[in-house]
TIGUKE-942648 format. One record per residue: x, y, z of N, C-alpha, C in turn; residue number from 1. Coordinates in steps of 0.001 Angstrom, whole numbers, plus 500000, padded with zeros to 6 digits. Atoms other than C-alpha are relative to their C-alpha. Layout:
BEGIN
   n.xx   n.yy   n.zz  ca.xx  ca.yy  ca.zz   c.xx   c.yy   c.zz num
      X      Y      Z      X      Y      Z      X      Y      Z NUM
...
END
This chain:
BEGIN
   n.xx   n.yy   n.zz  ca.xx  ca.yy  ca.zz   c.xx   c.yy   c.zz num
 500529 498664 500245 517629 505638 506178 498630 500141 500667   1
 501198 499926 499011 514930 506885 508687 499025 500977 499112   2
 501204 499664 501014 511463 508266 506960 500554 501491 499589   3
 500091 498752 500057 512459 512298 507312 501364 499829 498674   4
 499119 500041 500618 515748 511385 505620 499690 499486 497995   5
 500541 500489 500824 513985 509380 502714 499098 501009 499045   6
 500714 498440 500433 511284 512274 502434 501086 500990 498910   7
 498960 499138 500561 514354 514726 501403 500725 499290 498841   8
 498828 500367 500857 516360 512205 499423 498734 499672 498616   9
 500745 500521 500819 513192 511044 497249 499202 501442 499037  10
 500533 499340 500427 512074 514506 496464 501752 500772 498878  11
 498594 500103 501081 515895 514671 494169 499165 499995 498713  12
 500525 500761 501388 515134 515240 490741 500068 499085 499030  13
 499809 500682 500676 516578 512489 489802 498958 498614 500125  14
 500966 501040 499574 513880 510108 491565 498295 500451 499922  15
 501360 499463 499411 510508 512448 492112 499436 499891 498274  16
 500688 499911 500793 509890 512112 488383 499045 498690 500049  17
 500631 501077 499990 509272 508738 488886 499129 499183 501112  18
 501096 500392 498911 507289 508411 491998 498654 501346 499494  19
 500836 499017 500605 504981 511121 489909 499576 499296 499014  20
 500687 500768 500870 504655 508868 487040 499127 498896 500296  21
 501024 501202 499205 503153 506304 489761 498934 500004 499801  22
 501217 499375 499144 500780 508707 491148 499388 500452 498809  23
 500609 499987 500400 499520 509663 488075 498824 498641 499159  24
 500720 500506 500022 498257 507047 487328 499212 498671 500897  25
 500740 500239 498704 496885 505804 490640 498718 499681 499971  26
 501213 500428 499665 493434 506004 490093 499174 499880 498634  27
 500533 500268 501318 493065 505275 486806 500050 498477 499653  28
 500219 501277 499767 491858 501580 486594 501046 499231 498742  29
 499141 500513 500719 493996 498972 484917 501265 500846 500352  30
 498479 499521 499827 496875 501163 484783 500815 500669 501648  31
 499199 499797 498132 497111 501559 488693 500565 498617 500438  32
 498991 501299 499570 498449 498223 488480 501863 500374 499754  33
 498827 499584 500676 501494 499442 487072 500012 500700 501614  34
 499785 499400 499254 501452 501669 490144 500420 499218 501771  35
 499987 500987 499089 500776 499110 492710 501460 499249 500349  36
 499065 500396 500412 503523 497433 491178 501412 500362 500286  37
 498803 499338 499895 506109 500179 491569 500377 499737 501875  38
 499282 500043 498159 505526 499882 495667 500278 499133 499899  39
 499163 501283 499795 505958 496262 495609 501422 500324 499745  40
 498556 499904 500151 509350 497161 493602 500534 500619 500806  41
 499387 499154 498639 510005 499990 496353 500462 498988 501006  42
 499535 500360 498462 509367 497875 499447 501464 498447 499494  43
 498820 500744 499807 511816 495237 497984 501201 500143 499794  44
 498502 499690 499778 514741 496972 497261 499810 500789 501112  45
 499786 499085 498228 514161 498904 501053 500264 498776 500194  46
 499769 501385 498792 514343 495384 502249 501266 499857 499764  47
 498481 499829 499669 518148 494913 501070 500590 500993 500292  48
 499013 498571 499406 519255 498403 501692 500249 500792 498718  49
 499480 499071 500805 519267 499872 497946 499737 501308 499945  50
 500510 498287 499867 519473 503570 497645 499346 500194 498835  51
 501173 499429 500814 517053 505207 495680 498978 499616 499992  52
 501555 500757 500263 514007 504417 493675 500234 498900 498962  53
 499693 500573 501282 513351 501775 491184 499758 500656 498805  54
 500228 499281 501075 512952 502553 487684 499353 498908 499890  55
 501421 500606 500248 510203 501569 485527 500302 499197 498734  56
 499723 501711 500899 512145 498758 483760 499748 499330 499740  57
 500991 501543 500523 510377 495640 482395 498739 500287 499939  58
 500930 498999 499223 507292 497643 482865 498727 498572 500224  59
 500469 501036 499901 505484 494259 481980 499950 498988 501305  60
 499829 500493 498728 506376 492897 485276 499817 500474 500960  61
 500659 499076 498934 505737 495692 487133 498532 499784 500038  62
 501350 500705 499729 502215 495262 485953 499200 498958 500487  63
 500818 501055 499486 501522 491856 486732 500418 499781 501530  64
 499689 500380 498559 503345 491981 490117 499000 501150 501012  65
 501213 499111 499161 500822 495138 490828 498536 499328 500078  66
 501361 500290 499934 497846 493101 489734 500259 499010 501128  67
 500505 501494 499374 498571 490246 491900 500468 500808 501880  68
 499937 499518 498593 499560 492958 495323 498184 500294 499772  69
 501140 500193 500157 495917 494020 493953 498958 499265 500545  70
 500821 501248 499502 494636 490670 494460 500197 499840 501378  71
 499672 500221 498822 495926 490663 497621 499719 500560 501089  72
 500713 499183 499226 494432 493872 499067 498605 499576 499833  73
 501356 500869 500307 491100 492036 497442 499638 499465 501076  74
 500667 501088 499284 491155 489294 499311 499902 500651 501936  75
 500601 500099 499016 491758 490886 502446 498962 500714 500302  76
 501347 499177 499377 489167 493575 502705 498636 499019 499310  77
 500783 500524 500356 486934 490495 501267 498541 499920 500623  78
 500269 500295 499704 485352 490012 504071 499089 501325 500870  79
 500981 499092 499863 484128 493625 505366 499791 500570 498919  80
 499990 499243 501587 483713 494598 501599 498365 498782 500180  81
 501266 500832 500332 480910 491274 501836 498836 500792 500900  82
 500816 499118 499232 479564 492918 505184 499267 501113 499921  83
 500503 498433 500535 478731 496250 503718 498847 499962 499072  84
 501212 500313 501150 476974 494874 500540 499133 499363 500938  85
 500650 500491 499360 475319 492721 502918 498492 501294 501285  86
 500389 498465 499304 474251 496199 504956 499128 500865 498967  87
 501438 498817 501439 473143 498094 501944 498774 499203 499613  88
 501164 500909 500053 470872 495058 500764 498884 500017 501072  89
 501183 499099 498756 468819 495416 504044 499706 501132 500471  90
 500547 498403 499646 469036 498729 504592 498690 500175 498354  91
 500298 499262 500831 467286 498920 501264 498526 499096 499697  92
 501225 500370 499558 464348 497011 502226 498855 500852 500849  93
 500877 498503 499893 463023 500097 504086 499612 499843 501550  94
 500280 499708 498822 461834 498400 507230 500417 499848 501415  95
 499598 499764 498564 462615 498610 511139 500721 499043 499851  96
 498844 500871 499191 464432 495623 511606 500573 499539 498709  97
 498506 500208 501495 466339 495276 508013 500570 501302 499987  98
 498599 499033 499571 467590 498819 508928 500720 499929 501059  99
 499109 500001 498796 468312 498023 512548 501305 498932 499633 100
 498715 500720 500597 470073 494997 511178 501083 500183 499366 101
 498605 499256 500972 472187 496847 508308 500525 500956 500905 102
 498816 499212 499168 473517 499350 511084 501157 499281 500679 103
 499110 500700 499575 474768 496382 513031 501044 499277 499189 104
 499556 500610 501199 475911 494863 509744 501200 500999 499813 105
 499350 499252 500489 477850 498428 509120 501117 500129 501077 106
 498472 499514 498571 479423 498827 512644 500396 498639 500042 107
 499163 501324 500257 480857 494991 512078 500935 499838 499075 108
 499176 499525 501579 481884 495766 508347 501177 501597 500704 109
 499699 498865 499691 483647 499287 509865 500955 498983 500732 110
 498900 500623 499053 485279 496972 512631 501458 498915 499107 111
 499416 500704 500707 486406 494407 510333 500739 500686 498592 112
 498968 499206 501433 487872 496751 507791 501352 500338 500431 113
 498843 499509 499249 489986 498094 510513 500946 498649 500097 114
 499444 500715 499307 491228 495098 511741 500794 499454 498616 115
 499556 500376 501219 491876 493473 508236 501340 501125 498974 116
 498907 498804 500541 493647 496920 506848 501034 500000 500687 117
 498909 499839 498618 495833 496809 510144 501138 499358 499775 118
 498859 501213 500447 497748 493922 508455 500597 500522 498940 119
 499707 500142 501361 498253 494989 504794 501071 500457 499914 120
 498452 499587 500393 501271 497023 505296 501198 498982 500085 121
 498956 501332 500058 503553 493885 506548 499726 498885 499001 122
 500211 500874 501463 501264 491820 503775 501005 500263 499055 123
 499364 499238 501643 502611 494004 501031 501634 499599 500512 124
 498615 500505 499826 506350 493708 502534 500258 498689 499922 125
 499904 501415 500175 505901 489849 502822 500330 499500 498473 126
 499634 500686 501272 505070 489591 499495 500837 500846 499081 127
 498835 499259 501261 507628 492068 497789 501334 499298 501159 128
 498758 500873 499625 510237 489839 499741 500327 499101 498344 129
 499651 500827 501398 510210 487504 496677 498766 500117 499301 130
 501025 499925 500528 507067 488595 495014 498408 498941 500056 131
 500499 501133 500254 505363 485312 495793 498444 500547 500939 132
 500995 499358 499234 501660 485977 496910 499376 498882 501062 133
 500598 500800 498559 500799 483293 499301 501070 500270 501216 134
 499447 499523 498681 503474 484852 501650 499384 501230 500566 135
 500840 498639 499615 500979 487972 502067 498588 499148 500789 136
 500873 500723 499446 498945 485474 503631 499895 498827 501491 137
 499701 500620 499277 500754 484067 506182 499666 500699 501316 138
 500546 499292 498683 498988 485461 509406 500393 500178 501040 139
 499784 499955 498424 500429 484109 512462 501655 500391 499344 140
 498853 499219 500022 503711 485153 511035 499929 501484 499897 141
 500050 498651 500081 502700 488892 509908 499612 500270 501380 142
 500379 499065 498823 500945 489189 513264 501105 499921 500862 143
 499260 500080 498589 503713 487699 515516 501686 501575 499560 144
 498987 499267 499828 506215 490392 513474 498880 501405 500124 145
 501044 498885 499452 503486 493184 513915 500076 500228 501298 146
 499700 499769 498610 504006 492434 517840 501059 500541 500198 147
 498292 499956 499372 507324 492608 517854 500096 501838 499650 148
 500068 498670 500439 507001 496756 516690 498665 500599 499915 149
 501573 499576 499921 503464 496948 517927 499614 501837 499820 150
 500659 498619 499814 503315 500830 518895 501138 500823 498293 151
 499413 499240 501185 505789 501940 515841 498747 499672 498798 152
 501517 500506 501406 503329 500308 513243 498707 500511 500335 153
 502038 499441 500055 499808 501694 514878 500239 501355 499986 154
 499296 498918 500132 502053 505101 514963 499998 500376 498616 155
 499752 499661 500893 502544 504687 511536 499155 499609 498783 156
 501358 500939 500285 499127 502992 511027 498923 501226 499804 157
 501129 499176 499843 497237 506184 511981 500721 501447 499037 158
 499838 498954 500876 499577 508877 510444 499894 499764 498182 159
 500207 500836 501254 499463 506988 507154 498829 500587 499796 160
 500964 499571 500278 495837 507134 507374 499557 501577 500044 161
 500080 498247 499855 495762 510727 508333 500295 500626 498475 162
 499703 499304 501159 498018 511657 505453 499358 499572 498866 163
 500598 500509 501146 496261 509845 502902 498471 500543 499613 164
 501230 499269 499959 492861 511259 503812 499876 501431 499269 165
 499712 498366 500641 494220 515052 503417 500749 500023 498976 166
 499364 500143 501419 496004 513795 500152 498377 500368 498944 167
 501478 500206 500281 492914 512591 499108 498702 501136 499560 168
 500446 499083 500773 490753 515556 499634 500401 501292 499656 169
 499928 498863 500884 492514 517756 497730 499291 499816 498550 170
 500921 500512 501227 490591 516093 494753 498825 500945 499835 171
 501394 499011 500228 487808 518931 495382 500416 501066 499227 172
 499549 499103 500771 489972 521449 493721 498913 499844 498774 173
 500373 499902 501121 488232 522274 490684 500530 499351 499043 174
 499645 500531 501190 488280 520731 487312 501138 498855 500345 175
 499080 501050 500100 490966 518338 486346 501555 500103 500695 176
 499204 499209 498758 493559 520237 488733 500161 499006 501080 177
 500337 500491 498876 492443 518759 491970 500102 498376 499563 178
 500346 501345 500125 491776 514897 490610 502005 500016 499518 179
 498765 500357 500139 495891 514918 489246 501043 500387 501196 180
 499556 499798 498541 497364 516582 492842 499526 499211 500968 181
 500499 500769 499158 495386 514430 494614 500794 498840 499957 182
 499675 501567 500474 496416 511215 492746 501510 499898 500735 183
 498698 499906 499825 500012 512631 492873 500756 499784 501854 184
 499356 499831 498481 500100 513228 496726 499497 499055 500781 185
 499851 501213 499001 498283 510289 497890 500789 498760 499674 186
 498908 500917 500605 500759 507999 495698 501038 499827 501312 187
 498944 499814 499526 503460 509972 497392 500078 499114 501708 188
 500648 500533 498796 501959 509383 500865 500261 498353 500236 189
 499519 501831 500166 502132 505369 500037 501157 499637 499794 190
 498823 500318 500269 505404 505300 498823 500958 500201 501819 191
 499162 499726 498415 507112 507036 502234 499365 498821 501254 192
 500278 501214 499226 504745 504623 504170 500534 498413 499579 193
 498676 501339 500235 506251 501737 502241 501234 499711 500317 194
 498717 499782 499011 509397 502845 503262 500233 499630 501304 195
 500266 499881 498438 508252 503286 506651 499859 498997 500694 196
 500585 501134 499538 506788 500144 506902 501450 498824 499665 197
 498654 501313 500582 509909 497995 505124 500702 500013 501196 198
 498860 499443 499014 512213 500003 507455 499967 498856 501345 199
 500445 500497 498833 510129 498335 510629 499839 498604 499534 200
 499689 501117 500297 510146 495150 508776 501079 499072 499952 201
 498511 500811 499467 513297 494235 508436 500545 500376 501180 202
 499775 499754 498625 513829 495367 512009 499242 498517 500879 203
 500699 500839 499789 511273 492090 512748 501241 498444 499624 204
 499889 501773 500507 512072 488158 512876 499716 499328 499385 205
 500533 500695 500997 510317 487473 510663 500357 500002 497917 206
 499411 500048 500951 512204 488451 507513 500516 498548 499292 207
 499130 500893 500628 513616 486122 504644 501372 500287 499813 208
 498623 499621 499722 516568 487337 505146 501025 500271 498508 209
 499068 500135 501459 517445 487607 500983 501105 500910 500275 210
 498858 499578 500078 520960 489194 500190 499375 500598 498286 211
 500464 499255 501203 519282 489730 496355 498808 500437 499957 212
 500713 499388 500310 516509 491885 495204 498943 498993 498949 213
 500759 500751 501117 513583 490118 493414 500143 500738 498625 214
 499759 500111 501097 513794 489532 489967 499855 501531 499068 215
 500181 498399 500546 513792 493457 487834 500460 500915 500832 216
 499525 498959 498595 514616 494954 491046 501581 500877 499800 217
 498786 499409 499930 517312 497323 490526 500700 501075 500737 218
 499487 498470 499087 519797 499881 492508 499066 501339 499016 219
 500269 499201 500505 517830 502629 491600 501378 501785 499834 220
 498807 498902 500231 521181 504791 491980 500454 499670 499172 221
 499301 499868 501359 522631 503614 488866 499552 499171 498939 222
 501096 500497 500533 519569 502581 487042 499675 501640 499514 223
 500423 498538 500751 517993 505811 484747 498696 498982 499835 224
 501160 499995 500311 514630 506421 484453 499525 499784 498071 225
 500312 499956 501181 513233 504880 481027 498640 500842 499672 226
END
């Protein structure tokens, strides 16, 4: 199923309630693990071929398999996330060469965010292969299947970011309006890129090639929403 097709089949009312129950709570701490959680469950039933969505079954497992994709977006922006603090700290010294320094500090942190983010979508598929998180870490494998679908992935690298931005600021809406449409549509936004991204994954060599769905993982076609 190619993204436009997915788009149409996911907005069914039998599935959109539950890519809505994601997004609401998206940016609400702690309980965006639960959310996190649900893409992992997405991108691993895209990886065998099940239709639909998952449901929000075991929900206990959903959570801890979101905290530990969590941990995993952690560790990689670790390293321009250090750069930045490192940037503000001298910038906030006041003079000429601890601000000239924190600019260079910021356009390094800026570079290295990119480069580090560039990966996370085949991370996240790695590790919703079997949930295991030291396969979101395996580098020269994510990069050598990243080559192999170089211009589809920076294609789907930049509209991603695009759509997520103009998800995003719809959050200016007024009142409590704007902060639940927002949540809702940059969820959505992640979910179709999970898709997007599985799709071009298992198209790669680098797959585990499972035949089953990690553990909770269910056909979401004849699975009901609890």
């Amino acid at each position: 199923m190619d993204s436009i097709s997915f788009i149409i089949f996911s907005v069914n009312t039998r599935y959109v309630t539950r890519w809505i129950t994601g997004g609401l709570m998206l940016f609400i701490p702690v309980l965006n693990f639960f959310s996190l959680g649900y893409l992992a469950r997405a991108s691993s039933m895209f990886m065998i071929g099940g239709i639909g969505l998952p449901t929000w079954e075991r929900k206990d497992e959903v959570w801890k398999e979101g905290a530990k994709l969590l941990y995993i977006l952690i560790l990689y922006e670790a390293v321009p996330s250090f750069l930045f603090s490192c940037a503000f700290l001298l910038a906030s010294f006041g003079n000429f060469l601890t601000v000239f320094m924190a600019g260079i500090l910021k356009i390094l942190a800026a570079i290295a965010f990119l480069l580090c983010s560039f990966f996370i979508p085949f991370a996240v598929c790695s590790y919703a292969e079997d949930m295991e998180v030291r396969r979101a870490f395996e580098f020269e494998r994510i990069a050598r299947g990243v080559r192999e679908v170089l211009a589809r992935y920076i294609v789907g690298y930049l509209l991603s970011g695009v759509c997520i931005y103009a998800a995003y600021m719809v959050h200016r809406i007024p009142y409590l309006v704007g902060f639940i449409v927002s949540s809702i549509a940059v969820y959505y936004v992640l979910l179709v890129a999970t898709h997007y991204y599985t799709q071009l994954y298992k198209g790669t060599s680098i797959t585990a090639g499972r035949s089953e769905p990690a553990q909770g993982v269910a056909d979401g076609s004849v699975l009901s929403l609890e």
